[in-house]
N, C-alpha and C positions, 0 to 999 in steps of 0.2 A: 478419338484418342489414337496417338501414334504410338506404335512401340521405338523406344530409341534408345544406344548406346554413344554414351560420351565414354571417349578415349581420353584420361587423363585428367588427374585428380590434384592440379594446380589451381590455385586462387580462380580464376577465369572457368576452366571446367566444371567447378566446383558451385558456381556461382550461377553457369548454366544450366545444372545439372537441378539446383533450386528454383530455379524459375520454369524449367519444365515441367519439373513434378508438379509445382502449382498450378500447371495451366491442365492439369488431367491427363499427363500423356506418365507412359507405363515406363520410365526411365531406368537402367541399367548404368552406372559408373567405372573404368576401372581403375584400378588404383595400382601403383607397380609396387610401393613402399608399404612389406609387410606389417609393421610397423604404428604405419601413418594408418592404414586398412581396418586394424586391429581395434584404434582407438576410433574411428569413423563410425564402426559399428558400435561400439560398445557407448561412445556418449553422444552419438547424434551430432557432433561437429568435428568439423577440418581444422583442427587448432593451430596446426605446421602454416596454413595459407590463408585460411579462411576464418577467421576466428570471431566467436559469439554470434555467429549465424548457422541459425538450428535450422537440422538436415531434415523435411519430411520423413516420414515412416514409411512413407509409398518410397521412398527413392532407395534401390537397391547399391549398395556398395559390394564391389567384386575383386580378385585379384585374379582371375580367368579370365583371360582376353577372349578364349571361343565365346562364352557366355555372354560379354558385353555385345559384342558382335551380331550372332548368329538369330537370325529369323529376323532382323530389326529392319522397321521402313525408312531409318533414317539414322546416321552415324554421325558425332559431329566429333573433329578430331580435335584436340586441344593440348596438343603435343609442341614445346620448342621443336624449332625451325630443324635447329639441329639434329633432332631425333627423329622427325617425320618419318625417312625414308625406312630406318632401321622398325619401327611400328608398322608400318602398313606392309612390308615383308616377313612380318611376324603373323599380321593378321587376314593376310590376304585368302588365305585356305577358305575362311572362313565367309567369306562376303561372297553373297551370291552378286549375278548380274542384275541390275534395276534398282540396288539399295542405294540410296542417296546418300552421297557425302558432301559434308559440309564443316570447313576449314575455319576455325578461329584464331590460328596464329598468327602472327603476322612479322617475316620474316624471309628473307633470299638464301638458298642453300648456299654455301661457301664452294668453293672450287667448280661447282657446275655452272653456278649463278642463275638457278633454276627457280621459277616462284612456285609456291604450292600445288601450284593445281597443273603445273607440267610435270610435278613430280609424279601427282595422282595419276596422273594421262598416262605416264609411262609404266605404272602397277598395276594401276587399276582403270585400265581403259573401255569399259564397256559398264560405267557407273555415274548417272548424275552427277554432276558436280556444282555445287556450289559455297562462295565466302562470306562471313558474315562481318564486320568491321564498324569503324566508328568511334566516338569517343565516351568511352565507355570500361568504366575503371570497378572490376570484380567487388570491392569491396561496397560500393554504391550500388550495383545490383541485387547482390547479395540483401541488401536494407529495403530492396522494393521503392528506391531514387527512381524518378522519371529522369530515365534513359531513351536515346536516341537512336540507330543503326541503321545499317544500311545492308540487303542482299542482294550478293551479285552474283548469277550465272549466265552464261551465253545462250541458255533459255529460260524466256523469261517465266514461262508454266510452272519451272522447276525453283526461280527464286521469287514466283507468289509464294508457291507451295513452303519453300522455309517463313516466309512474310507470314501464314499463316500457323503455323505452329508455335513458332517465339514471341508473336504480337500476345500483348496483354494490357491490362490499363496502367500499369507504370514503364514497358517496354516497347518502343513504339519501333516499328522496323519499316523503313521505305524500302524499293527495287531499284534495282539497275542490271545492264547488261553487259558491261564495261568492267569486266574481268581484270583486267590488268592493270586498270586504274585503281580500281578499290583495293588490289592487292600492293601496287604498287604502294598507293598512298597511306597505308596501314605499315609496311617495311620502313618508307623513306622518313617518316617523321621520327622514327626514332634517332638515327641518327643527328637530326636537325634538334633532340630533346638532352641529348647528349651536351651537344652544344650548348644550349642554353643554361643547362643545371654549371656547366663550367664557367657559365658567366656568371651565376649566381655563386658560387663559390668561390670566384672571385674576387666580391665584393661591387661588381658593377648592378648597374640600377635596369629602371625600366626602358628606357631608351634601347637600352643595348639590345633587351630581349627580343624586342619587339625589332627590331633592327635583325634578330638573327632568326626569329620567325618568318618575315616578311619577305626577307630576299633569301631562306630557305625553302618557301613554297615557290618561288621563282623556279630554284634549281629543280624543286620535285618535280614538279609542271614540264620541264625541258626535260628532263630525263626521261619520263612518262610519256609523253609526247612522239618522243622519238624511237620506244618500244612499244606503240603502236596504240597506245590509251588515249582516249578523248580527252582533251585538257579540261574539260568543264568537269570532270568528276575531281579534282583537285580543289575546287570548290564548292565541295560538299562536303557530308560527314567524315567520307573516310578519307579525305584532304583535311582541309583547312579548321575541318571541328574535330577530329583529333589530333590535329597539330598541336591546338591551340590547348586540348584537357592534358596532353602528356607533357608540354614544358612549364605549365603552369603547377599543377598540381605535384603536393609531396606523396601521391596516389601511385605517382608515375615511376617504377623502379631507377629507368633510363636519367628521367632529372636526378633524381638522390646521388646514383651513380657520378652524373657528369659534376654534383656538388661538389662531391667526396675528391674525386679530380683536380675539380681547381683550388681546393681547397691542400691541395700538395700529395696527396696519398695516391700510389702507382695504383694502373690498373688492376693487378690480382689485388691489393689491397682493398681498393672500392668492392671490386668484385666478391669478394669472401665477405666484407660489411653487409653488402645487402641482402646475402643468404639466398639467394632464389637468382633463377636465368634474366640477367639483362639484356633483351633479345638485339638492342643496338648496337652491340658490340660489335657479334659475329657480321651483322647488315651492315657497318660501316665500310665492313670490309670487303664485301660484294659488291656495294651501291660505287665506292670505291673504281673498283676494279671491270664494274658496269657502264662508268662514264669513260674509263679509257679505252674500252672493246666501240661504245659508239661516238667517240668525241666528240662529249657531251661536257662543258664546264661549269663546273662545278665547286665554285674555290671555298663555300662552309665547310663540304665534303671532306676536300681534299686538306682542308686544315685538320678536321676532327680527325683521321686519319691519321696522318703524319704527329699526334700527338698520342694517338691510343698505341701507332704499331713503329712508329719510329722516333719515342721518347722526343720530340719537338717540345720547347716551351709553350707552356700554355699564352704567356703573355707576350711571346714574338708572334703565334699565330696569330693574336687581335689589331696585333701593329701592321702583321699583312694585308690585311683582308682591310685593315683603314686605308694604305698606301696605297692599296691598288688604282691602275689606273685610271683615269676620269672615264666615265662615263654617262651615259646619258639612259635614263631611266627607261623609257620605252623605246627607242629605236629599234633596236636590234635582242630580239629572243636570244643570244647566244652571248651577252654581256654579263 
């Protein structure tokens, strides 16, 4: 039995926070929404995210960050991308050296273009790290769904060690050592799910989807590649099987999102429908801004882009990206 704090009391932590406590380990949650906290304790469910999925008795709900924190063998953060940085300098007092962190979001800081675990490096640089990713939708964990994922730290002792605490018989966890690929490819699909819900909002078919998943793991893969990630982890979980659960599924906030999009309703519009962080946004705008630091192209990208931050037609970007020029499918990585 471990002792552990989850950081952050969203659909996803929330969902982890259930599946620890059934596995015997001594779980602490916190929750920032007094609110949301109040009722957590008082009827055993996350109704705001989580909802009709009862909270063990063993699982402690907190609004003390020391408390989530402190003495724990193992942290797992479940913080939007965007907030990361601002949490772990709230809670850094608090973390001794050796406790293990381990990152659920998945997500590129904006203006730094930083992934999770260089932001970690840069706080908290003297603490395991490792991410856990995949296609793998809160509300299907929460129900005890056989689930799939994948941990990745640059040592691998340290991503058995989470393999071994979150493995259970409906949550299966493989390893990897390939950091940047698993983070990467947990970031870049959203953006590419973005897309897809826009096709679907549209009113375009299957062809299309599949057309803007297929030569969007392309882009992931070239991007990935070129900031230093093995391209064969693009074809695994935290590639191509969660590519495939976030543009398919109405699980997926990002699809709903890109629906509401093509369906004519502005971004803060979509945005305020959905109620909760659609982490593709802020990522498109990195991934973005990512491909032009390593000239990298990208042209799904750079559509989804220019429609989220520079009011672009949704239906002139379909006609670009059909225009473009001939190409040949495998020759060249950079097509």
């Amino acid at each position: 039995m471990a002792k552990i704090g989850v950081i952050g009391g969203g659909s996803w932590g929330t969902a982890l926070a259930v599946l620890l406590s059934k596995n015997k380990h001594e779980v602490d949650i916190w929750v920032r929404d007094e609110k949301q906290l109040k009722h957590m304790k008082e009827y055993k469910e996350n109704k705001k995210y989580l909802p009709d999925v009862v909270l063990p008795e063993e699982l402690i709900a907190t609004g003390d960050i020391e408390k989530a924190v402190y003495n724990k063998d193992l942290l797992v953060f479940s913080i939007p991308t965007h907030g990361v940085r601002e949490v772990l300098n709230n809670c850094k007092n608090y973390i001794k050296k050796g406790q293990v962190i381990v990152n659920v979001a998945k997500g590129i800081e904006n203006n730094t273009l930083l992934r999770i675990s260089e932001i970690v490096d840069e706080i908290l640089p003297n603490n395991p790290y490792g991410v856990l990713s995949g296609p793998s939708h809160a509300e299907e964990v929460g129900r005890n769904m056989p689930t799939t994922v994948v941990s990745a730290s640059k040592d691998k002792n340290i991503a058995k060690y989470i393999q071994d605490i979150f493995m259970s018989p409906y949550f299966r966890v493989y390893t990897n050592i390939d950091v940047i690929g698993v983070e990467l490819g947990g970031s870049l699909k959203n953006v590419i799910a973005l897309g897809a819900g826009i096709s679907d909002g549209l009113g375009y078919g299957d062809n299309t989807k599949a057309a803007l998943m297929t030569r969007g793991m392309i882009e992931m893969g070239r991007l990935g590649e070129k900031m230093g990630a093995n391209r064969d982890t693009f074809a695994g979980l935290a590639g191509i099987g969660d590519l495939i659960v976030t543009c398919t599924s109405m699980h997926s906030r990002n699809r709903r999102a890109g629906i509401l999009i093509g369906e004519g309703q502005s971004l803060e519009e979509a945005t305020q429908s959905i109620g909760m962080v659609v982490e593709g946004i802020k990522t498109t705008k990195s991934t973005y801004e990512l491909a032009t630091k390593h000239n990298v192209i990208m042209p799904i990208t750079k559509e989804i882009y220019q429609v989220l931050y520079e009011g672009k037609d949704v239906k002139n970007s379909v006609i670009n990206l059909m225009l473009r020029d001939k190409k040949h499918e495998m020759e060249d990585k950079t097509c």
